[in-house]
C-alpha positions as CSV (number, residue, x, y, z in Angstrom):
1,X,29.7,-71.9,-27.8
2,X,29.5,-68.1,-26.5
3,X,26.9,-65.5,-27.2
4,X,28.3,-63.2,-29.9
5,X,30.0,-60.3,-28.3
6,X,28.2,-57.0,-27.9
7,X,29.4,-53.7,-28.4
8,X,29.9,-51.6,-25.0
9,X,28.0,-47.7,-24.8
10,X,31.4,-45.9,-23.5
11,X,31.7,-45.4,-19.9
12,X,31.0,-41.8,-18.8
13,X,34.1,-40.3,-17.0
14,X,32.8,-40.4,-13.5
15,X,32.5,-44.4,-14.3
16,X,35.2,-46.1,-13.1
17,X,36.3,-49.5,-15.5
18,X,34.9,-52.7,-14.2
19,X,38.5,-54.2,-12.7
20,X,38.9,-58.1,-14.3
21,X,39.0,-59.7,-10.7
22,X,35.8,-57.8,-9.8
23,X,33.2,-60.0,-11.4
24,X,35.3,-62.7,-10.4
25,X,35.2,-61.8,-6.5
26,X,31.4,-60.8,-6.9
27,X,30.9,-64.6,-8.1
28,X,33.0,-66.6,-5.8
29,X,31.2,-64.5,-2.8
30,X,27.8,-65.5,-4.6
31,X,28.5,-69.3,-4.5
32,X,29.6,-69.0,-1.0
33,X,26.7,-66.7,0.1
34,X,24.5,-68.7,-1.7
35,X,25.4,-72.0,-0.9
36,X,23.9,-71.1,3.0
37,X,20.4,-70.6,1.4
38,X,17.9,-73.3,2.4
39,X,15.7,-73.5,-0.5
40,X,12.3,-74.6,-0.5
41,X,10.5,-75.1,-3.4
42,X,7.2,-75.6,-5.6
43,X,7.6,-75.9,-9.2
44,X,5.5,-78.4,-11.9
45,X,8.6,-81.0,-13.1
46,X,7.5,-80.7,-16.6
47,X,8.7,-77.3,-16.6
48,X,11.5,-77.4,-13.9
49,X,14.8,-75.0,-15.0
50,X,16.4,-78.5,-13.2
51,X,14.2,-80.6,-15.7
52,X,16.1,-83.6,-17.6
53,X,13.5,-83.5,-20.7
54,X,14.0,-80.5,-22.6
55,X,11.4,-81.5,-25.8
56,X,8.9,-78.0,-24.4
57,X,11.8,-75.0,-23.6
58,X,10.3,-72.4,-21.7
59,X,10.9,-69.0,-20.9
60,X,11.4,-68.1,-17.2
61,X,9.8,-64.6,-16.3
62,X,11.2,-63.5,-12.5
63,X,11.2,-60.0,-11.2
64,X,13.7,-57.8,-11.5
65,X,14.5,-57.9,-7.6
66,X,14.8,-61.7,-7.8
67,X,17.4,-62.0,-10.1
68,X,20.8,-63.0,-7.5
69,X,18.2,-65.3,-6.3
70,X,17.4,-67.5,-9.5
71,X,21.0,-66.5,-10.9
72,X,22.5,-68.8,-8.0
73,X,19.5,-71.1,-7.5
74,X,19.7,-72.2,-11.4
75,X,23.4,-71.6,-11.8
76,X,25.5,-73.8,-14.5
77,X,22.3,-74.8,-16.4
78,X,23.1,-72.4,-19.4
79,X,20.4,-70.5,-19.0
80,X,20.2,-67.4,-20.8
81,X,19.1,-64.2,-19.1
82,X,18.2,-60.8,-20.6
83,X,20.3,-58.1,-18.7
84,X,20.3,-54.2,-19.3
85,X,23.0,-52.2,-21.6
86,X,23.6,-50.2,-18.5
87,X,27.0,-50.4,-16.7
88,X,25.3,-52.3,-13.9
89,X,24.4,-54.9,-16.6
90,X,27.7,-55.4,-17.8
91,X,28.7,-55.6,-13.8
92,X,25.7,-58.4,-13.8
93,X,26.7,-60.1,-16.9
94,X,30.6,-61.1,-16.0
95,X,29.5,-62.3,-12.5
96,X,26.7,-64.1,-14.2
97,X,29.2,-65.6,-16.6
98,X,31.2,-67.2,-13.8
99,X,27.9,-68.3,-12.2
100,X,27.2,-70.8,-15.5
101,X,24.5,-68.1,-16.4
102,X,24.1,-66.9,-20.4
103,X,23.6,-63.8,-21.1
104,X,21.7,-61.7,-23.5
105,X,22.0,-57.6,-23.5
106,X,19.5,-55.1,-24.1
107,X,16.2,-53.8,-22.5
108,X,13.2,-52.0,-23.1
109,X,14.7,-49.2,-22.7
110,X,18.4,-49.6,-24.6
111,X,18.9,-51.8,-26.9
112,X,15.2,-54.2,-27.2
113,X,15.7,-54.7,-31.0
114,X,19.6,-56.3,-29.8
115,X,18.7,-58.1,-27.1
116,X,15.5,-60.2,-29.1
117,X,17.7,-60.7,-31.8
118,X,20.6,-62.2,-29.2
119,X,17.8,-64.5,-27.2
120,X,16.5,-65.2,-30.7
121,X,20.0,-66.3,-31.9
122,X,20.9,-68.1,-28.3
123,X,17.3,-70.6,-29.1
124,X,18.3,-71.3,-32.7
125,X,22.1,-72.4,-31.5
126,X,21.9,-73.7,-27.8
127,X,19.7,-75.8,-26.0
128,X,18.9,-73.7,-22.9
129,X,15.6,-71.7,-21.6
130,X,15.4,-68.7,-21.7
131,X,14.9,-66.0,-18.6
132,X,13.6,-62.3,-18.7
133,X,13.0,-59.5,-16.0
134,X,9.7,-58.3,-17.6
135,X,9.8,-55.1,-15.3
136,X,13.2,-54.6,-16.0
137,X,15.6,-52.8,-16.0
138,X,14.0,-49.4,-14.5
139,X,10.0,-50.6,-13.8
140,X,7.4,-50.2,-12.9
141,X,8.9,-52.5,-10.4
142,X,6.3,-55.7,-10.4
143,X,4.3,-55.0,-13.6
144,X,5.0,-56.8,-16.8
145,X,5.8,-55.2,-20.0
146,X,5.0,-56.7,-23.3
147,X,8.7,-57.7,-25.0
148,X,9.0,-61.2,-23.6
149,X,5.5,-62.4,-24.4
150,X,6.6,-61.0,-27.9
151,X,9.7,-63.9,-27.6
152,X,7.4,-66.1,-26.4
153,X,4.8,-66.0,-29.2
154,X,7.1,-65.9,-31.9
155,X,9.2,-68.7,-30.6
156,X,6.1,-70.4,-29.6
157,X,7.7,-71.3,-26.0
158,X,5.2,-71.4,-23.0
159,X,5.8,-68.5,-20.9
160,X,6.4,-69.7,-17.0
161,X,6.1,-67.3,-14.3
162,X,9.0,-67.8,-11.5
163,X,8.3,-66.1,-8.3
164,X,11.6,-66.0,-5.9
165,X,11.7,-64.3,-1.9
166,X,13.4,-65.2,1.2
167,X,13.7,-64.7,4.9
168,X,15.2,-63.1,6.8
169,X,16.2,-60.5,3.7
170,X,17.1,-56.8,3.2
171,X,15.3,-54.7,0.8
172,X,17.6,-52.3,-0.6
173,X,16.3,-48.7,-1.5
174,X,16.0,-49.4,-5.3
175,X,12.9,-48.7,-7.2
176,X,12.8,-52.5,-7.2
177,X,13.4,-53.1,-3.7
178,X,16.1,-55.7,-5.0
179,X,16.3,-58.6,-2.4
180,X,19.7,-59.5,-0.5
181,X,18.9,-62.8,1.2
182,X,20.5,-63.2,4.7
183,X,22.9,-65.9,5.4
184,X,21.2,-69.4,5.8
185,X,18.4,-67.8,4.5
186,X,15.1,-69.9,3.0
187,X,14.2,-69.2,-0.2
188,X,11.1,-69.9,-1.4
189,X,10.8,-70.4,-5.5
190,X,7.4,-71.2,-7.2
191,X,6.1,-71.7,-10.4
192,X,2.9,-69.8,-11.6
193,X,0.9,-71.5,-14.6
194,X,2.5,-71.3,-17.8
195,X,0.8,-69.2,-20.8
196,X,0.5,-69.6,-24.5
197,X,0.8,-66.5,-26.4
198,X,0.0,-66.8,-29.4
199,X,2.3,-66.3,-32.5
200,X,0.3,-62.9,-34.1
201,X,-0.5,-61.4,-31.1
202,X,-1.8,-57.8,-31.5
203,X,-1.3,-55.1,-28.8
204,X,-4.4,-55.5,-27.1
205,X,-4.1,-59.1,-26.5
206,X,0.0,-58.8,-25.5
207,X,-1.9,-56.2,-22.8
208,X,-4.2,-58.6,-21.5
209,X,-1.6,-60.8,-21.5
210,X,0.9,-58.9,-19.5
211,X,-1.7,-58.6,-16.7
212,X,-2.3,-62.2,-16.5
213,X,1.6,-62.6,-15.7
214,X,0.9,-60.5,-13.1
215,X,-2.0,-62.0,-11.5
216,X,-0.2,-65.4,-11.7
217,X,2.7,-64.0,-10.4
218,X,1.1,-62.5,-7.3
219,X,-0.3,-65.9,-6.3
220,X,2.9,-67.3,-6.9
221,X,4.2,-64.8,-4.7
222,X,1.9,-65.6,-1.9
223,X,2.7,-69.3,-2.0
224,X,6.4,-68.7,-1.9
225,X,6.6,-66.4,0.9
226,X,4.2,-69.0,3.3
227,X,6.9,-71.8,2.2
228,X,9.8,-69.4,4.0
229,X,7.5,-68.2,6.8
């Protein structure tokens, strides 16, 4: 069953149409690319993307910069990731089609009413977690914002922190500083402790909430990047 399909803003006439084959390419060069990676890993089995007991679903928060690094990591698991109206989003969605990844569209910039309402529909029909880039898509890069502990209350899913980093990598210039693992890369994944939000959160507790992920995220962070050192 496929996510309902979601109206396209037009391209402006300096974009150029995505070509059909493009995503294609961009996903067969993903698998390959990816499948050099040497992962190393620390994440809680009871709340493992890889898990075989799916009574608790979670939602994943990663950064923004981490995505082509979770995308391949926890390919073909049906997943369902938020990803921006922008045209680089649609770019991001087809590849992440062919990768086995969902996709849901909208941002908290474009579109955050259609894309709750898609990851909302995706949990009533499917059985798959949910991901979200909670800096995404234009930042702060590395500072949570308050839409996917919204989800995550109303759904009343745990909400489980995912940092992803590897070495050797490139850091592109991108107010991100998205990550572009080298070839036989490791790539170190961790999980930071899950958090319960509570259905009728108010504004001040989402806040508080929003720098908790962060704080659990940096000491995620830290333990990943000694498991590639």
């Amino acid at each position: 069953m496929s996510l309902p399909a979601t109206e396209l803003p037009a391209a402006s006439p300096a974009e150029k149409p995505i070509q059909r084959w493009w995503p294609w390419v961009g996903a067969a060069a993903v698998r390959v690319w990816g499948a050099t990676w040497r992962l190393r890993t620390s994440v809680a089995p009871a709340i493992d993307p890889l898990r075989s007991d799916r009574t608790t679903r979670c939602i994943y928060l990663i950064w923004h910069r981490t995505i082509l690094l979770a995308c391949h990591s926890y390919r073909d698991l049906g997943i369902c990731v938020g990803v921006s109206q922008h045209r680089d989003g649609e770019f991001a969605a087809r590849i992440a089609a062919h990768l086995g990844v969902r996709t849901a569209r909208g941002s908290s910039t474009r579109g955050a009413v259609a894309l709750v309402r898609e990851m909302l529909a995706f949990a009533r029909r499917e059985s798959g977690d949910l991901c979200m880039t909670p800096d995404g898509p234009k930042g702060p890069a590395r500072q949570t914002k308050p839409g996917a502990l919204f989800l995550a209350g109303h759904l009343g899913w745990p909400v489980v922190p995912i940092a992803l980093t590897a070495r050797p990598r490139k850091e592109l210039k991108s107010w991100d500083r998205f990550i572009l693992p080298a070839p036989f890369a490791k790539i170190g994944i961790v999980s930071g402790e899950p958090l319960v939000v509570p259905r009728r959160a108010d504004d001040e507790t989402l806040a508080k909430l929003c720098t908790e992920v962060d704080r659990r995220m940096a000491a995620a962070e830290l333990v990943a990047e000694e498991l590639v050192a």
